[in-house]
C-alpha positions as CSV (number, residue, x, y, z in Angstrom):
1,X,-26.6,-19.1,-13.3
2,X,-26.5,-16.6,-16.0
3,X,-26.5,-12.6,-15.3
4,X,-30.1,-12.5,-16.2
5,X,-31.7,-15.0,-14.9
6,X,-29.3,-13.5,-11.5
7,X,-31.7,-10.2,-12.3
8,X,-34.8,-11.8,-12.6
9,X,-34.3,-14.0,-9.3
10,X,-32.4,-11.4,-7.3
11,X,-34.0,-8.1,-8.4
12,X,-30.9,-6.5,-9.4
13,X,-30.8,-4.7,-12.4
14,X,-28.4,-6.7,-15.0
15,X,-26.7,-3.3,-15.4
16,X,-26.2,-2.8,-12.0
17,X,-24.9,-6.6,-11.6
18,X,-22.4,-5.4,-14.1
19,X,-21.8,-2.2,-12.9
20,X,-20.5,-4.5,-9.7
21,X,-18.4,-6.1,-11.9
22,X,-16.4,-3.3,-13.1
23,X,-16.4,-2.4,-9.3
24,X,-14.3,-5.8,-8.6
25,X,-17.8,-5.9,-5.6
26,X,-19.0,-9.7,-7.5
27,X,-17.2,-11.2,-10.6
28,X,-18.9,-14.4,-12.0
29,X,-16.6,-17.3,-10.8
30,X,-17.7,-20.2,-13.5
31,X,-18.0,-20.7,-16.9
32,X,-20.6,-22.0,-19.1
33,X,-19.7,-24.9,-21.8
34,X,-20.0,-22.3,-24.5
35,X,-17.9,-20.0,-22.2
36,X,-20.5,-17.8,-21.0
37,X,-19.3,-16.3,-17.7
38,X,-22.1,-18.3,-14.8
39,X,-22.6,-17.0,-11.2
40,X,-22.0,-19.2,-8.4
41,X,-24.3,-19.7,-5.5
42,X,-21.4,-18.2,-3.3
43,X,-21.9,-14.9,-6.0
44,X,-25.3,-14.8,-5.5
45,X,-24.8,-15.0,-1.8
46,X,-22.3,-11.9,-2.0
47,X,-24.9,-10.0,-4.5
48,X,-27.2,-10.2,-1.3
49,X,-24.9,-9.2,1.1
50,X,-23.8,-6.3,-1.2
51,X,-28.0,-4.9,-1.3
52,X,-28.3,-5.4,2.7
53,X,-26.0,-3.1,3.6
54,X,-26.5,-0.8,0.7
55,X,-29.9,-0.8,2.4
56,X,-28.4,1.0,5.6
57,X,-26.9,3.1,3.4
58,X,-23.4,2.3,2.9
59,X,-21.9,3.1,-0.2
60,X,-20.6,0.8,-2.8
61,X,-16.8,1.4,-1.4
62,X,-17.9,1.1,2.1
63,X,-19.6,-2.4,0.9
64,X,-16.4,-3.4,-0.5
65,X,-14.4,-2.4,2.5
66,X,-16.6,-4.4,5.0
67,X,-17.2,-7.5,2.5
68,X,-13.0,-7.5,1.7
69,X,-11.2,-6.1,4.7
70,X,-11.0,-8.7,7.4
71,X,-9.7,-5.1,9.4
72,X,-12.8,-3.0,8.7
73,X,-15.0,-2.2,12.2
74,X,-18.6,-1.7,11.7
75,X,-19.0,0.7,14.6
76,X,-17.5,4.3,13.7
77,X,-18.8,3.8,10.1
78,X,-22.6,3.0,11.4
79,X,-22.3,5.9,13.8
80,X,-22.0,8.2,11.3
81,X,-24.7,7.0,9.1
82,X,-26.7,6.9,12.4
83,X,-25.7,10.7,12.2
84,X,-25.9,11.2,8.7
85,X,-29.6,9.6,8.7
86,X,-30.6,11.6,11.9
87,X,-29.6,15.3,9.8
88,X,-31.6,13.7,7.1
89,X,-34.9,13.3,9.1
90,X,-34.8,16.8,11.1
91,X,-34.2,18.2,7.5
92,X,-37.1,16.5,5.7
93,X,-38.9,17.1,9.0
94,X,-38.6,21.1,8.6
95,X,-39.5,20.9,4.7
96,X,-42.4,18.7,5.6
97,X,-43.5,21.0,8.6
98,X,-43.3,24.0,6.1
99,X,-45.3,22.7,3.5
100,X,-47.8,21.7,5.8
101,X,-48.0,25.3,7.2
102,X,-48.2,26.6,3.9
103,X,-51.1,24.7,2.8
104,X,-52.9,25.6,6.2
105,X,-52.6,29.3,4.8
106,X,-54.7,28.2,1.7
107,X,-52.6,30.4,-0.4
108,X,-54.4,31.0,-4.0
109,X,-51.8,30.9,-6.2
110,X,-47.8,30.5,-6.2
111,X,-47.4,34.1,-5.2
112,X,-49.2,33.9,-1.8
113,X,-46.8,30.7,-1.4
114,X,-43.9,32.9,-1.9
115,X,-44.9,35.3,0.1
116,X,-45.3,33.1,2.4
117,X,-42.2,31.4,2.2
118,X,-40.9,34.3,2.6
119,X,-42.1,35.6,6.0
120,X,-41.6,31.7,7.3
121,X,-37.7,32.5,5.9
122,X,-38.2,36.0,7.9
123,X,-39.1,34.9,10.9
124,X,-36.1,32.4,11.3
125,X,-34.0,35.1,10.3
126,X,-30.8,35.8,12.7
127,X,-31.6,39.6,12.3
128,X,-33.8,40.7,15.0
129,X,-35.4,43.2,12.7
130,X,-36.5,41.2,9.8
131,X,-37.9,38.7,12.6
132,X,-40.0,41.7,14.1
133,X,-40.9,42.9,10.6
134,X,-42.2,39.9,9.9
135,X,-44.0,39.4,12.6
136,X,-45.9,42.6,12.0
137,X,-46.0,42.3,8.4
138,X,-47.5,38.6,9.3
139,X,-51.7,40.2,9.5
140,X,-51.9,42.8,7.0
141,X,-50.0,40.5,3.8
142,X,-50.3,37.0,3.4
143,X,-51.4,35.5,7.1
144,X,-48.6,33.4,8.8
145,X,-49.6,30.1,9.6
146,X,-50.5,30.5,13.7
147,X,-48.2,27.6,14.2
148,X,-45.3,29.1,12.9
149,X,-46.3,32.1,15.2
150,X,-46.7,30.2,18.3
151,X,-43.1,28.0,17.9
152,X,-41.5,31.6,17.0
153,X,-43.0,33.3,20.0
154,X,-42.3,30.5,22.3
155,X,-38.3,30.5,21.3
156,X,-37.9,34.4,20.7
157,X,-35.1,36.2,23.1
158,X,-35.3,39.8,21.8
159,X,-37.7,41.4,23.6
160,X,-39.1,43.9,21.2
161,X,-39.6,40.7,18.4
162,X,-41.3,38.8,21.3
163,X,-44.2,42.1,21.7
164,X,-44.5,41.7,18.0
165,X,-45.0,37.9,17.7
166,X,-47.6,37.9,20.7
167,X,-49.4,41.3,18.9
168,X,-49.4,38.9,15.9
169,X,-50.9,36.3,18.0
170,X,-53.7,38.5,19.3
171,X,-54.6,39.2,16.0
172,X,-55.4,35.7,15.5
173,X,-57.6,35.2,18.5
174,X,-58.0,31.6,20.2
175,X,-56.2,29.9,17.3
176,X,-53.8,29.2,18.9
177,X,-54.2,28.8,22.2
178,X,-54.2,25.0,22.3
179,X,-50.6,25.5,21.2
180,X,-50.0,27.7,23.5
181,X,-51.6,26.1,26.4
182,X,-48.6,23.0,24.9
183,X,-46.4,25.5,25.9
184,X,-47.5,26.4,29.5
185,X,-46.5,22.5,29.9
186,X,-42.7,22.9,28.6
187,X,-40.1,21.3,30.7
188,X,-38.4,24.5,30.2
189,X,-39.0,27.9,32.1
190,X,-38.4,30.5,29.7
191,X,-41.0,28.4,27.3
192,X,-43.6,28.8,30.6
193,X,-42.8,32.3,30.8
194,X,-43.6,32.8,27.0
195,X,-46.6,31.0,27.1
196,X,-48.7,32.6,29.7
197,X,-47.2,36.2,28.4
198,X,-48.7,35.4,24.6
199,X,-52.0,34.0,26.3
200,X,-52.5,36.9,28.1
201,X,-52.5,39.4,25.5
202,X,-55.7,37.2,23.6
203,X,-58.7,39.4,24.6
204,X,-61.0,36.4,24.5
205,X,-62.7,34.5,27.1
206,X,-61.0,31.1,26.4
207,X,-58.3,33.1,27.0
208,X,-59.6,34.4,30.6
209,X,-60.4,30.9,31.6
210,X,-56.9,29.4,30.8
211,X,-55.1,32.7,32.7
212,X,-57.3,31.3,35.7
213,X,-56.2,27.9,35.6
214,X,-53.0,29.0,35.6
215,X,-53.4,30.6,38.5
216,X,-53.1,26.7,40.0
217,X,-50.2,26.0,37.9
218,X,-46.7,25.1,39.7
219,X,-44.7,27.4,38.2
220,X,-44.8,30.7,40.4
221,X,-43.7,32.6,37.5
222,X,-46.3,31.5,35.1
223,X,-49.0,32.1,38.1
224,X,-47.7,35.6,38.4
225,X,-48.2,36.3,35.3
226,X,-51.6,35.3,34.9
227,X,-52.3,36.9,37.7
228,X,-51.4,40.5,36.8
229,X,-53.4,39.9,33.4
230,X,-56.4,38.8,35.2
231,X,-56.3,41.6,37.6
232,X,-56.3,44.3,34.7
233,X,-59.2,41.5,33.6
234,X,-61.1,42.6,36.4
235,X,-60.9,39.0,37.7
236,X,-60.9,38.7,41.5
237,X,-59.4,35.2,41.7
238,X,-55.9,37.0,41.1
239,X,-56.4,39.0,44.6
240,X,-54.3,37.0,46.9
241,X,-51.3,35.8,44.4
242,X,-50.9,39.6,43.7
243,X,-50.9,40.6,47.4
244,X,-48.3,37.2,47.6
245,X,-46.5,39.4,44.8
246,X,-46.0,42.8,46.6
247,X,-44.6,40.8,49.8
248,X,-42.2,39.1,47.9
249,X,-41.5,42.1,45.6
250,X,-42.0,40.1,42.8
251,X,-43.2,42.4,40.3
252,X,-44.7,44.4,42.7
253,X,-45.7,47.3,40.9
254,X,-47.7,45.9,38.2
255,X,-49.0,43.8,40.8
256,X,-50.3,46.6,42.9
257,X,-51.3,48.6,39.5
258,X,-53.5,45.3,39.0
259,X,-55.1,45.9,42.2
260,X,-55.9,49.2,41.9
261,X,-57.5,48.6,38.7
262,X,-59.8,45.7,40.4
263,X,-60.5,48.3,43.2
264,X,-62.2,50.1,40.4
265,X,-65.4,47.5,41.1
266,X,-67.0,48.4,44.4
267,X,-67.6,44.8,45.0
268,X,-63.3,44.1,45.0
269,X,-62.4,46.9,46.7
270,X,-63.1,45.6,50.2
271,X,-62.1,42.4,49.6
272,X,-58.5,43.9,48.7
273,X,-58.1,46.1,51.4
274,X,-59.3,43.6,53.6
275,X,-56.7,40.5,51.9
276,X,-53.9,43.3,52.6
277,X,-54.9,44.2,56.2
278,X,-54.7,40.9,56.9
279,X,-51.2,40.5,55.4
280,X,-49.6,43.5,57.4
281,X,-51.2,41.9,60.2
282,X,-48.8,38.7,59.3
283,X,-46.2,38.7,62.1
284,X,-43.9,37.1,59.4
285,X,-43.7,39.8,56.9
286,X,-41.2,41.6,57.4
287,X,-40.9,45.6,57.5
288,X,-40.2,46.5,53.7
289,X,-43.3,44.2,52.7
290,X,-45.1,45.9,55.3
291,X,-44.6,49.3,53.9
292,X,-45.4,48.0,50.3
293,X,-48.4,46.9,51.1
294,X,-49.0,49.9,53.2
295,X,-48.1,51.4,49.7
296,X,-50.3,49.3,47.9
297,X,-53.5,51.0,49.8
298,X,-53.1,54.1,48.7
299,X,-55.1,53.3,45.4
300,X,-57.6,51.0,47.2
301,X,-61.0,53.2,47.8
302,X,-63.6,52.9,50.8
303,X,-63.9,52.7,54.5
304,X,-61.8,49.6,54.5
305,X,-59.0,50.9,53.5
306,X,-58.9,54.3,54.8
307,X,-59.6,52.8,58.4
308,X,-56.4,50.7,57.8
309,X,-54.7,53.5,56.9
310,X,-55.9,55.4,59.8
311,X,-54.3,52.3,61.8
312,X,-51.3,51.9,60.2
313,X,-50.6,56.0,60.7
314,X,-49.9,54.5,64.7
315,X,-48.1,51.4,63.3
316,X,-44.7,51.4,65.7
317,X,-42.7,51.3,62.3
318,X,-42.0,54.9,61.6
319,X,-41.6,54.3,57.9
320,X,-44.9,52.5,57.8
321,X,-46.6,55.2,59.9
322,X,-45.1,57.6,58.0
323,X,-46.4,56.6,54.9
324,X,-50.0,55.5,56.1
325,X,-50.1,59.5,57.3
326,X,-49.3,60.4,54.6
327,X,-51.6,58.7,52.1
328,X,-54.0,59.5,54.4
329,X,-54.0,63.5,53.6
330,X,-53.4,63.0,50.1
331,X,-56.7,61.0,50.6
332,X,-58.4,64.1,52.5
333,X,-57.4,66.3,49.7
334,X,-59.1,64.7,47.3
């Protein structure tokens, strides 16, 4: 068979088919009558093998190596375009994932894109401070996509960039609290941790109703958290996981802070006391929880708490009288 009727049958170019030629990949074995130079059914057989594994990738000395070396081993050499294929995905992955962010911006012209590329750039930026700059810089220029906010506040470890990216996210309202709530559901902690602190500083009643779910969630920390942001919420669900907080002395000031600031309500200032009461009633808990909480009703107003107080001024722990007595006057002097 002639080179181009090879072409037309095998849909190699008849450049390429030469190009192999010159390689020493596929010489034509026969000859014509007139002396043309004829390819046998064993070259076209070779031609095929040659485009199967340039289809994985191989290149054309890597083809000649596993078609003419009876030594050559597949194995390390498909490895590595394994490897080689797998850097090539993630990469196109990120270009595709940016210019899908950038087109959810709706930028109006190639400036906005830049500008946009640039804060994306900015915000996976080793410098801490570009990263918080741009995550500041993210509402009043050309707006982030709140994708690219969430993944960067989800993975940030510098605490001052973190406040930024969830201020950022605020800004932005509920869009993106399905991402976020994604996030609440990460195999990793830290990702948990992250999650509920960015929800919680969306001042929006979707975002009220997912800090009270996770109130039920089984990470304690996440439900900590929630907690503390409810209580400053005004939400009484969060009462008895921030009492569980000051007897573990788990955050236990912002905990009791958060109570004090539901005690505010008439209606939850009873129920506190009460919930606390019956915790230093809890033969279990031992004496330094016993004087937090004891602590913890110093900001607690009404008869509730000031006859526990009263109470606890006889407690047979010293420390714990000690202090009830004492909150006690500071409560008469007021």
């Amino acid at each position: 068979m002639l080179i181009g009727e090879v072409a037309r049958r095998s849909g190699v170019s008849a450049r390429m088919l030469r190009h192999y030629d010159s390689l020493g990949l596929v010489r034509p074995t026969g000859r014509t009558g007139a002396g043309y130079r004829e390819y046998s059914s064993e070259d076209i057989r070779r031609i095929f093998h040659i485009e199967s594994l340039r289809s994985l990738g191989l290149s054309l000395r890597d083809v000649g190596r596993a078609l003419d070396d009876p030594g050559f081993t597949p194995s390390e050499l498909v490895d590595d375009l394994a490897r080689r294929t797998r850097e090539r995905i993630a990469a196109e992955t990120e270009l595709l994932t940016r210019l899908r962010r950038i087109g959810a911006a709706e930028p109006a012209g190639w400036e906005d894109v830049l500008q946009i590329v640039a804060l994306l750039q900015a915000l996976g930026s080793k410098s801490a401070g570009t990263r918080q700059r741009a995550a500041l810089s993210s509402v009043d220029e050309v707006p982030v996509p709140v994708e690219a906010l969430v993944e960067a506040a989800l993975s940030e470890t510098d605490p001052n960039v973190a406040g930024a990216l969830r201020w950022a996210l605020a800004q932005s309202g509920e869009a993106g609290l399905a991402l976020l709530v994604e996030g609440l559901g990460s195999p990793a902690a830290e990702v948990r941790k992250r999650a509920v602190q960015s929800i919680a500083e969306i001042p929006d009643g979707k975002a009220t109703a997912l800090l009270r779910d996770a109130l039920a969630h089984s990470d304690i920390v996440v439900r900590r958290y929630a907690a503390v942001a409810l209580g400053a919420r005004g939400v009484a669900d969060a009462v008895p996981t921030l009492i569980g907080m000051i007897v573990e002395e788990a955050n236990d000031v912002d905990a009791a802070d958060a109570l004090s600031a539901l005690a505010s309500r008439p209606a939850s200032a009873d129920q506190i006391a009460a919930g606390l009461v019956d915790r230093l009633a809890d033969g279990t808990v031992g004496p330094s929880a016993r004087r937090r909480l004891t602590q913890a009703l110093a900001d607690i107003p009404g008869s509730t708490a000031s006859r526990a107080l009263e109470d606890l001024s006889h407690d047979e722990d010293r420390a714990v009288a000690l202090t009830a007595a004492y909150i006690l006057r500071l409560r008469d002097s007021r």
